[in-house]
C-alpha positions in Angstrom: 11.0 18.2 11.9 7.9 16.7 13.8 5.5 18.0 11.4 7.6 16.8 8.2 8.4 13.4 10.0 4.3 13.1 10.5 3.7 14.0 7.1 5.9 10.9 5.5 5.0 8.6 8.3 1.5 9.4 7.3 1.6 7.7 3.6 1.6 4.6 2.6 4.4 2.8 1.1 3.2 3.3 -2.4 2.6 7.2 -1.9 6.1 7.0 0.0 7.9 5.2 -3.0 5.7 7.7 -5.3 7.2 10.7 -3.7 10.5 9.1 -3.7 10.3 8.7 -7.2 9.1 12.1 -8.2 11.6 14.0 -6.1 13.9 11.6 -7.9 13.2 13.3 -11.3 13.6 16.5 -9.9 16.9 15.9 -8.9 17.8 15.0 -12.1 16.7 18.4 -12.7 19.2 19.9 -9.8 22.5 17.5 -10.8 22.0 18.9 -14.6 21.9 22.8 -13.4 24.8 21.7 -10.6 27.6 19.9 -13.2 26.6 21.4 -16.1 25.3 25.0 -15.9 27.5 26.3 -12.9 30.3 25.1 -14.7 29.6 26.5 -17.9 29.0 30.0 -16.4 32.6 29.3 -13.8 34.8 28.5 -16.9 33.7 30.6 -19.6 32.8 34.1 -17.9 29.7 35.8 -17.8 28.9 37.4 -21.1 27.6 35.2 -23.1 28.2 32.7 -21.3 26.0 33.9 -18.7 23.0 33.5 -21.4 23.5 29.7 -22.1 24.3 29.1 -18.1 20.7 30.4 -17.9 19.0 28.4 -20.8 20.9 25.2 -19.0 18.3 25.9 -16.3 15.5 26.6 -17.8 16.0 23.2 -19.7 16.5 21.2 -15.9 13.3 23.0 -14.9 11.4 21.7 -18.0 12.6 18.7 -17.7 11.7 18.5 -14.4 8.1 20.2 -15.4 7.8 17.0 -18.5 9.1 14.1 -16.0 6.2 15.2 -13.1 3.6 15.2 -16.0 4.7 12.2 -17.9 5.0 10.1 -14.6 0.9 11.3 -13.8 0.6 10.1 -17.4 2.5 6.5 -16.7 0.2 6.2 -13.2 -3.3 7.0 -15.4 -3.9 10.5 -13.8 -3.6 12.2 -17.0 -3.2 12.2 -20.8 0.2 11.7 -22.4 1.8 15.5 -22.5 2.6 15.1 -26.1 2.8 19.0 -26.6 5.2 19.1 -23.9 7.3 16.4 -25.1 8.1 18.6 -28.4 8.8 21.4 -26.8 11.6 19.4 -24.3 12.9 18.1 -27.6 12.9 21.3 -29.8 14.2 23.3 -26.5 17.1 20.7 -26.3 18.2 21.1 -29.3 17.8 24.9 -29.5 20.4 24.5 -26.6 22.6 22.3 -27.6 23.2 23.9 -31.3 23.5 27.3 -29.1 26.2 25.6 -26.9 28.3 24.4 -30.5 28.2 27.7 -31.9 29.6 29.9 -29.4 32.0 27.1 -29.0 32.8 28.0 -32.9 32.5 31.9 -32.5 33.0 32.1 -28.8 36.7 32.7 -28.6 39.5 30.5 -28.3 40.8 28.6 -25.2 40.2 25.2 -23.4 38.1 26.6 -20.7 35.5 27.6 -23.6 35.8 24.3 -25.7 35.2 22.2 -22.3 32.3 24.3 -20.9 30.4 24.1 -24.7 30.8 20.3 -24.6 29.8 19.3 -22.2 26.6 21.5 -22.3 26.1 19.9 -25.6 26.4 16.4 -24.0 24.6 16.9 -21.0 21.7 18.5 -22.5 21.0 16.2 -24.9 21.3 13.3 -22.3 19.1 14.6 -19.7 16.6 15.6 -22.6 16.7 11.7 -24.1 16.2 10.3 -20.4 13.3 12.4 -19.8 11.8 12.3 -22.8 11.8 8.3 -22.3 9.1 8.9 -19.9 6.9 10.2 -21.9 6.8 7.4 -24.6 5.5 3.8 -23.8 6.8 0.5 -25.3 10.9 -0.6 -25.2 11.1 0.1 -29.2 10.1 4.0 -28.7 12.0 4.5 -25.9 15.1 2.7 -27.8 14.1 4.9 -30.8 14.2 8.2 -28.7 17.7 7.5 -27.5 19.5 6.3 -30.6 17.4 9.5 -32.6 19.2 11.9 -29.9 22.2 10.3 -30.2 22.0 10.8 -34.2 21.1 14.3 -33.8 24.2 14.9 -31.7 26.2 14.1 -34.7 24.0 15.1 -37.4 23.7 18.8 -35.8 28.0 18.5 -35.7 29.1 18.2 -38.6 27.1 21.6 -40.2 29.1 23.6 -37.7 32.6 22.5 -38.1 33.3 19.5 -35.8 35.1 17.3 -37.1 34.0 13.9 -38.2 35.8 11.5 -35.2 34.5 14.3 -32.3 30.8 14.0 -34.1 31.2 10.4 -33.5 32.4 10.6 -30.5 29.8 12.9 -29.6 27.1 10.5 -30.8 28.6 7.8 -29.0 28.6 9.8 -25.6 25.1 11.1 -25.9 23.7 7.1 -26.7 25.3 5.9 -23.6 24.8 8.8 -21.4 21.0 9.2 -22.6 20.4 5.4 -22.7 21.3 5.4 -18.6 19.3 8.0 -17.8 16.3 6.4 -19.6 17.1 2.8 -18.8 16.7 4.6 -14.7 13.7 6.0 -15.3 11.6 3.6 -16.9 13.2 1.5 -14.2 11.6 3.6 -11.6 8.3 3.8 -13.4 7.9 0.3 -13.6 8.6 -0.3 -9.9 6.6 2.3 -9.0 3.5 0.3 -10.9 4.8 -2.6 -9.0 4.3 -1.4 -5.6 0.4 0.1 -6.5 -0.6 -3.2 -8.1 0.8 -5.2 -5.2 -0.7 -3.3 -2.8 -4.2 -3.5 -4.8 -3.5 -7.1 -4.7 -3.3 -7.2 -0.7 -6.1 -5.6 0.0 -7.8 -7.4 -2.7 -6.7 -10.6 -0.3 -8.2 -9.0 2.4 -11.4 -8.7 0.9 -11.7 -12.5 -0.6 -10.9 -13.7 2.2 -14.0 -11.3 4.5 -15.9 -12.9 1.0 -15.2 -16.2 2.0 -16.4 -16.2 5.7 -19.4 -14.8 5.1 -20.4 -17.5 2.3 -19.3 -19.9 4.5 -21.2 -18.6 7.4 -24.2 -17.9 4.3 -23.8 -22.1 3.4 -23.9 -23.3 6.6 -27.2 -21.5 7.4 -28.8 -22.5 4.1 -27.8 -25.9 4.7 -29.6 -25.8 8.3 -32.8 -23.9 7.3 -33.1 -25.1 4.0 -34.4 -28.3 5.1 -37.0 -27.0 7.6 -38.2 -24.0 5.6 -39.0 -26.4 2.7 -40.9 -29.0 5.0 -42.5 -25.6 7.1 -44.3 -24.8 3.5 -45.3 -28.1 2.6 -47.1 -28.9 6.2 -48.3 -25.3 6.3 -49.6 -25.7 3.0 -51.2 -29.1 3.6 -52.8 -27.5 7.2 -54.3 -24.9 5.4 -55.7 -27.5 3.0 -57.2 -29.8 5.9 -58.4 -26.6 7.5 -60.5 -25.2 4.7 -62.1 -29.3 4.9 -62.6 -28.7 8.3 -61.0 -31.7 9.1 -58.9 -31.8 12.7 -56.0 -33.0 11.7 -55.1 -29.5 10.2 -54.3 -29.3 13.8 -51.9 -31.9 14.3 -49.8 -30.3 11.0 -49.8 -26.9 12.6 -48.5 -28.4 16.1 -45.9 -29.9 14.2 -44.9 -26.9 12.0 -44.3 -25.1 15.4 -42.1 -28.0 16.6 -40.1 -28.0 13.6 -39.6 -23.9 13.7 -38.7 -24.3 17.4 -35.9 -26.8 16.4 -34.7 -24.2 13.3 -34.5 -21.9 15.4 -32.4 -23.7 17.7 -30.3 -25.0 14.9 -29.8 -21.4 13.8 -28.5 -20.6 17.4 -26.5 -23.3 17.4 -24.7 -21.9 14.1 -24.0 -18.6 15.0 -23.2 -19.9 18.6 -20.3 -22.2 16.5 -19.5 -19.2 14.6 -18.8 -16.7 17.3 -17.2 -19.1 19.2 -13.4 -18.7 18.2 -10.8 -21.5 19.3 -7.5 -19.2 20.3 -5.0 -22.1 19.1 -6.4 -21.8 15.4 -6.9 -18.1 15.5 -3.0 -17.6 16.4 -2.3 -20.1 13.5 -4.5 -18.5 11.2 -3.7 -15.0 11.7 -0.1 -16.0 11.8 -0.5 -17.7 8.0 -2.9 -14.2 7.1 -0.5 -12.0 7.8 2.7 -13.8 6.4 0.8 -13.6 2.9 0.1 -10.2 3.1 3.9 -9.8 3.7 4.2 -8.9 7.5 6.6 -10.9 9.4 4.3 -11.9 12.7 6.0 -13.8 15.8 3.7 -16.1 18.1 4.6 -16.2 21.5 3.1 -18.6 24.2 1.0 -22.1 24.4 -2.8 -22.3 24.8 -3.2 -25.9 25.8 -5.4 -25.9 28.8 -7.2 -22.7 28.8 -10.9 -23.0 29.4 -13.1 -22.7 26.4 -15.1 -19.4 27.3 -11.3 -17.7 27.7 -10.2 -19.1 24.2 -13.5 -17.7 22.7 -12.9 -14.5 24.1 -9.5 -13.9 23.6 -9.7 -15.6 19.7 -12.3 -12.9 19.0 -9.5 -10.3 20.4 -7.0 -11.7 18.0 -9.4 -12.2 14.8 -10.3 -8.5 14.9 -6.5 -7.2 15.6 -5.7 -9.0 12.7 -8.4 -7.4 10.4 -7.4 -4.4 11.6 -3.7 -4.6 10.9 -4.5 -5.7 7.2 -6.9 -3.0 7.0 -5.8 0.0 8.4 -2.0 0.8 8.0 1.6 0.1 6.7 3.2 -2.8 9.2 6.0 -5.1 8.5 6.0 -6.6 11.4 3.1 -7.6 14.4 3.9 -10.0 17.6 1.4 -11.9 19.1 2.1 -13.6 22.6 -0.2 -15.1 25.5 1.1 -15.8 29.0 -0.5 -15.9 32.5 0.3 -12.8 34.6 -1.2 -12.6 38.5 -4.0 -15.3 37.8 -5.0 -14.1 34.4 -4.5 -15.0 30.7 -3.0 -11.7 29.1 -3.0 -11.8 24.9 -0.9 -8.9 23.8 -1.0 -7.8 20.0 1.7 -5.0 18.8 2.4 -3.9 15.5 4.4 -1.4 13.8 3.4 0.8 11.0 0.7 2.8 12.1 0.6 6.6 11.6 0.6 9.1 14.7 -2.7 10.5 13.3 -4.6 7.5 13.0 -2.9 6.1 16.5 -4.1 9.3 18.3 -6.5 8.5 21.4 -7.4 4.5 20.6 -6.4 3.6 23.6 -8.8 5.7 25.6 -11.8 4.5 23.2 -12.5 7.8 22.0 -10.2 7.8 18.8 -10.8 7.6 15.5 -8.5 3.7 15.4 -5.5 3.3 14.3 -3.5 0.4 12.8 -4.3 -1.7 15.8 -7.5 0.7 16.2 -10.9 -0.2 15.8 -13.3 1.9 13.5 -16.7 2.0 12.7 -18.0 1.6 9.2 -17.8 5.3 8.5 -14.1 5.7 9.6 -14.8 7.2 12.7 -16.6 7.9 15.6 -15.6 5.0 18.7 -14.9 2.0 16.7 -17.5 -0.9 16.8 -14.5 -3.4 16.5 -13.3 -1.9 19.7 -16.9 -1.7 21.8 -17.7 -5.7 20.8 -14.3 -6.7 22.2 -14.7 -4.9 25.3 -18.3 -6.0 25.6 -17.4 -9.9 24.8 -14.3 -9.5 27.2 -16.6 -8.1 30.1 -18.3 -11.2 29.8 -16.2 -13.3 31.4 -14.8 -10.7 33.4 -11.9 -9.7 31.0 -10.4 -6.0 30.2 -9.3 -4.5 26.8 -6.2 -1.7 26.5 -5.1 -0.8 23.0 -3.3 2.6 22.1 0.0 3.9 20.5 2.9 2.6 21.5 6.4 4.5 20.7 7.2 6.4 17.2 4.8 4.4 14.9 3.6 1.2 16.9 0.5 0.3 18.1 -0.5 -2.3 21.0 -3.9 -4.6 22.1 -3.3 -6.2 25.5 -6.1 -8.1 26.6 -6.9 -10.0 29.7 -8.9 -12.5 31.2 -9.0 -14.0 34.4 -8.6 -17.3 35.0 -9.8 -17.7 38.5 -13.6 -19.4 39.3 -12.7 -21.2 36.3 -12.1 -25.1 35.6 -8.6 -25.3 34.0 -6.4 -28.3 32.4 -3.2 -28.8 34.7 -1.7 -28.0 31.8 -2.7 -24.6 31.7 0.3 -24.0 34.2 2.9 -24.5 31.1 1.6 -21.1 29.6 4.9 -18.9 28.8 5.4 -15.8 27.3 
């Protein structure tokens, strides 16, 4: 049971609702053998009714074999099985004109007239509603079931049923096959649903790692641009003066040094801006992040107060917990919450969602980063997210723990602590 419970806990939602729908299909397969086969072989006896009990299952197992290949078909993993379709529909009918002449030459009784109908029925049901898989486009897939249910009564009137019971027949097989198909286009288009909303979260993820890093680009072209252009023209204009031998060529150069001191400064100052995280509008942001990527996430706690190196720290913590719930999992739902514990600001992050596997040894550093894990570029290895945040935290004398936490959770707890440090009164009005 563990290693089976690991193995679905390991997939995504989309492979989960994949495998759902596949074994779904194969089902089919088992409830068509199950009501309509075993029946058959029960009511009638075993000779020869043993012979169409075993064609019954050998047309749920290719059904089963056409719904598997024309679901890879519907996902683009494959071409469209056309062969496979025609031989589905020439088997079904093979065994559904078998199942109406033994009912003619079969002997008398009702056990024998039940059993051959409703293999006839059934048959040609299941066949339509798998063969609706194969076929794209609401017209086909309308055309398959009526042309079944057309062929039920066409085939029935050639060998002796009557004209009502071919009607009837007809009538059955349309509403019967029109279910089963009407289910499983259902479940093909819901199962394209879930991939292309997935695809468009982690498409989210990535506009929005886009964005920072042209904003971070602007705001760096908007402070060198400026100098760079006036370092070329004075450099240019020195070199001029120089080649003249005239001595102001040394005033421009003193001054192209100034004004590469103060870029360089500027430039500091920019990426001093950026890594510098306020924890109030991290919690907001990653809050308003994660409710559009469709996890429900609590915030719990006030930061009003808290000194400015403990809010840069701490922001950071949340910032890349957040990336790393987006990136690297399956949660529904992550709580956030800050509170002072024994003179020190603790920021705890827990999710849900993340596989065993990936969860492993996180906590210890050594893992390979789970959902609230930290990896590398590669995927594995000690995760650089993991080593920045401990060596930021260690700055201002703060600790990081982050590891599994019960069947499929994950947990960051960081904290920092607050004594040595000038804090707003306020600070004291920190709750969990």
């Amino acid at each position: 049971m563990g290693g089976a419970d690991g193995w679905w806990r390991g997939k995504t939602t989309p492979a989960k609702v994949e495998t759902y729908t596949r074994w779904s299909f194969h089902f089919f397969a088992l409830i068509e053998v199950t009501v309509i086969g075993l029946p058959a072989f029960g009511k009638a006896g075993p000779a020869p009714w043993g012979w169409l009990a075993a064609l019954v299952v050998a047309h749920a197992a290719l059904c089963a074999l056409t719904a598997s290949r024309a679901l890879d078909w519907a996902r683009g993993l494959r071409e469209q099985p056309v062969r496979l379709l025609w031989l589905l529909g020439a088997a079904t009918y093979a065994v559904a004109v078998t199942a109406l002449v033994l009912r003619e030459h079969g002997g008398p009784g009702d056990d024998v007239h039940g059993a051959t109908v409703s293999v006839f029925g059934g048959v040609l049901a299941f066949g339509a509603g798998t063969l609706a898989l194969g076929v794209r486009g609401r017209r086909r897939v309308v055309a398959t079931v009526v042309g079944f249910a057309c062929g039920a009564a066409a085939v029935s009137f050639p060998l002796g049923v009557s004209g009502l019971a071919a009607l009837v027949a007809g009538f059955v097989v349309l509403l019967s096959g029109g279910f089963l198909a009407a289910a499983s286009i259902f479940s093909v288009w819901l199962l394209n649903a879930v991939y292309e909303l997935d695809e468009a979260r982690e498409t989210r993820a990535r506009l929005a790692v886009a964005e920072e890093r042209l904003r971070f680009g602007r705001d760096l072209h908007d402070v060198l641009g400026r100098n760079l252009a006036v370092i070329a023209l004075k450099s240019e204009l020195a070199v001029q003066l120089a080649r003249r031998e005239r001595p102001e060529a040394v005033e421009q150069m003193v001054e192209v040094q100034r004004i590469a001191q103060e870029s360089q400064r500027e430039v500091r100052a920019v990426v001093r801006g950026y890594r510098d995280a306020d924890l109030g509008a991290e919690l907001t942001g990653a809050q308003g992040v994660l409710a559009a990527a469709g996890i429900s996430c609590e915030v719990t706690g006030d930061t009003t107060g808290l000194p400015a190196e403990v809010q840069s720290a701490l922001g950071w913590v949340v910032r890349e917990a957040t990336t790393n719930v987006l990136r690297h999992g399956d949660a529904e739902r992550c709580a956030v919450g800050v509170r002072i514990r024994e003179g020190a600001v603790v920021l705890t992050v827990e999710n849900d969602g993340a596989a065993p596997a990936r969860a492993g040894r996180a906590g210890s550093g050594t893992g390979a980063g789970g959902v609230g894990g930290f990896r590398d570029g590669a995927g594995g290895g000690v995760g650089s997210g993991l080593v920045g945040l401990r060596e930021r935290l260690a700055g201002v004398g703060g600790t990081l723990e982050a590891g599994p936490v019960g069947a499929d959770g994950f947990r960051v707890v960081a904290s920092v602590p607050l004594s040595g440090r000038k804090t707003d009164p306020s600070v004291s009005g920190v709750t969990s």
